[in-house]
C-alpha positions, 0 to 999 in steps of 0.5 A: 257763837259768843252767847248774848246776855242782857243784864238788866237792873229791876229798878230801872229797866221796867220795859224789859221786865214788862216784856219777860212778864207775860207767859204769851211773851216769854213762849214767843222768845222760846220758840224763836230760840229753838225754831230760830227767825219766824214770821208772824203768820207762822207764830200765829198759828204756832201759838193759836192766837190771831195775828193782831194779838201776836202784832202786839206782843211783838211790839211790846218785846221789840220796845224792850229789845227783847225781839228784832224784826224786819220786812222780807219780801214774800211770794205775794207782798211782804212778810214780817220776820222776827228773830231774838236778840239775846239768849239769857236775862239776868237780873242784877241788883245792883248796889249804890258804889261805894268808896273804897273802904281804907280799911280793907286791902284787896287783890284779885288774882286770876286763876292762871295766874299760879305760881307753882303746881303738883296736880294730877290727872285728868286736869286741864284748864281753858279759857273762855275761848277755848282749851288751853294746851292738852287736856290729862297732862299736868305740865300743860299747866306750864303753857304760857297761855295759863294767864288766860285761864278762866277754869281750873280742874285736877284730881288731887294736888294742888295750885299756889299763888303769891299775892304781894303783902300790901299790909307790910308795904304801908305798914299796917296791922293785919286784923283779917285775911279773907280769900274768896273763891269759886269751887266745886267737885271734879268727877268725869261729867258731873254729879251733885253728889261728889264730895271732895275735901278742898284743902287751903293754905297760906304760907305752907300752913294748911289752915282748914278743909272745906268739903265740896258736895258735889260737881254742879251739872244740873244748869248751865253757869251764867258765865260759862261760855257757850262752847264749853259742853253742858256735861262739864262742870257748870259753876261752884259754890263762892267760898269765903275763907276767913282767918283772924285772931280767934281761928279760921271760918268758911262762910262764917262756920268754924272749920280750925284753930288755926289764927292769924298769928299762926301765918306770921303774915308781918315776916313776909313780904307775899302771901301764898295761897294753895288750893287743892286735894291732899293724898290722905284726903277722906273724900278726894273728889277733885277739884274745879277753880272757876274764875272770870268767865266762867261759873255763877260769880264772874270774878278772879280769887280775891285776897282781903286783908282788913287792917287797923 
């Protein structure tokens, strides 16, 4: 069953935020969540409180389309059953849209979309449906359905896409190439600490190394759909890789030398990215790529060029 999720804004949404900010409240949505429907005798007496004082709480949730409700007939008149109506809140806040800025070009590339592969196994990758193709053998990564894929995960080696060049096509001077992505560890299970050495690369030039700390476990993503199992990886850490004319930098910490001259992006017509393990890395801790579907941050690779 497709989890349900209600995303609400702060701003707005004060009935819901009403709803979630009483303790009595947020019990009574537990407990119909792991007992499933109820009628409100027997939450009354699960929760020790009279019925009329459970009548209200009850109101207050299904104003806030927290709860629904329904009258059943009973052995003696009608009761009242009370079931959730969703699994997870999710608090966004959300800003003004902004136009697009002219001087910044962006590309989202989803994660099966790659264009060439060497990995290792166990590796696999699925969608937020399910499995796609067979688990441990790296040329299912050839299956047709890959464009479907929400995660990624392999030992060591590495995927590659090619993002078109859209500075070159209007003829515009690449200032600085930001990639932005989801990442985490690969270990069997999952551990906080296994670090990993992720290496990046733009036109076959390795441009630096980013540890990962570990493999997250320890909650379910906000994406990650239900049928994916808690003991798998959960969700990464989104990284921002940025190179420009004075060297390369992970979320703002300089991790080489490597400039924006040094890709030559003005001789190609694409941009390929590779994302990996190498076979000489100091801690080869695997390697997961989260995309739309799944993880914390529901969105593809993103490649940023800002131009003059």
């Amino acid at each position: 069953m497709t989890k349900k999720f209600l995303i609400i804004d702060p701003e707005t949404d004060h009935t819901v935020l009403k709803g979630i900010a009483s303790p009595t409240r947020a019990t009574m949505l537990k407990m119909l969540h792991d007992r499933g429907p109820m009628n409100v005798n027997d939450m009354a007496a699960a929760l020790e409180l009279p019925q009329s004082t459970v009548s209200t709480h009850i109101q207050i949730l299904e104003d806030a389309g927290l709860l629904q409700s329904e009258t059943q007939k009973a052995r003696k008149g009608s009761q009242k059953i009370c079931r959730a109506t969703v699994e997870e809140v999710v608090v966004v806040f959300k800003s003004e849209v902004r136009e697009p800025r002219k001087d910044m070009i962006e590309v989202a590339m989803p994660v099966g979309l790659y264009t060439g592969f060497e990995v290792t196994a166990p590796c696999g990758l699925c969608s937020t449906d399910g499995i796609i193709g067979l688990l441990d053998v790296p040329n299912a990564l050839l299956d047709p359905d890959r464009m479907k894929a929400g995660l990624i995960w392999f030992t060591r080696g590495h995927v590659e896409y090619q993002f078109p060049n859209n500075a070159k096509l209007s003829n515009a001077a690449i200032r600085e190439l930001e990639v932005a992505v989801e990442l985490s560890s690969e270990v069997p299970g999952t551990s906080a600490d296994w670090p990993s050495d992720i290496t990046l690369t733009i036109n076959g030039k390795k441009v630096g190394v980013w540890t990962s700390p570990g493999d997250f476990g320890d909650k379910r993503g906000v994406y990650t759909p239900d049928w994916w199992k808690l003991k798998g990886s959960q969700y990464g850490k989104l990284k921002n890789w940025r190179v420009g004319p004075d060297g390369t930098f992970v979320d703002g910490v300089q991790i080489s030398d490597v400039t924006l001259a040094d890709l030559d992006l003005a001789s190609h017509h694409s941009i390929r990215v590779r994302i990996g393990i190498e076979d000489d890395a100091s801690h080869p801790g695997g390697i997961n790529i989260f995309g739309k579907g799944f993880g914390n941050y529901d969105q593809d690779i993103v490649l940023r060029l800002k131009i003059e």
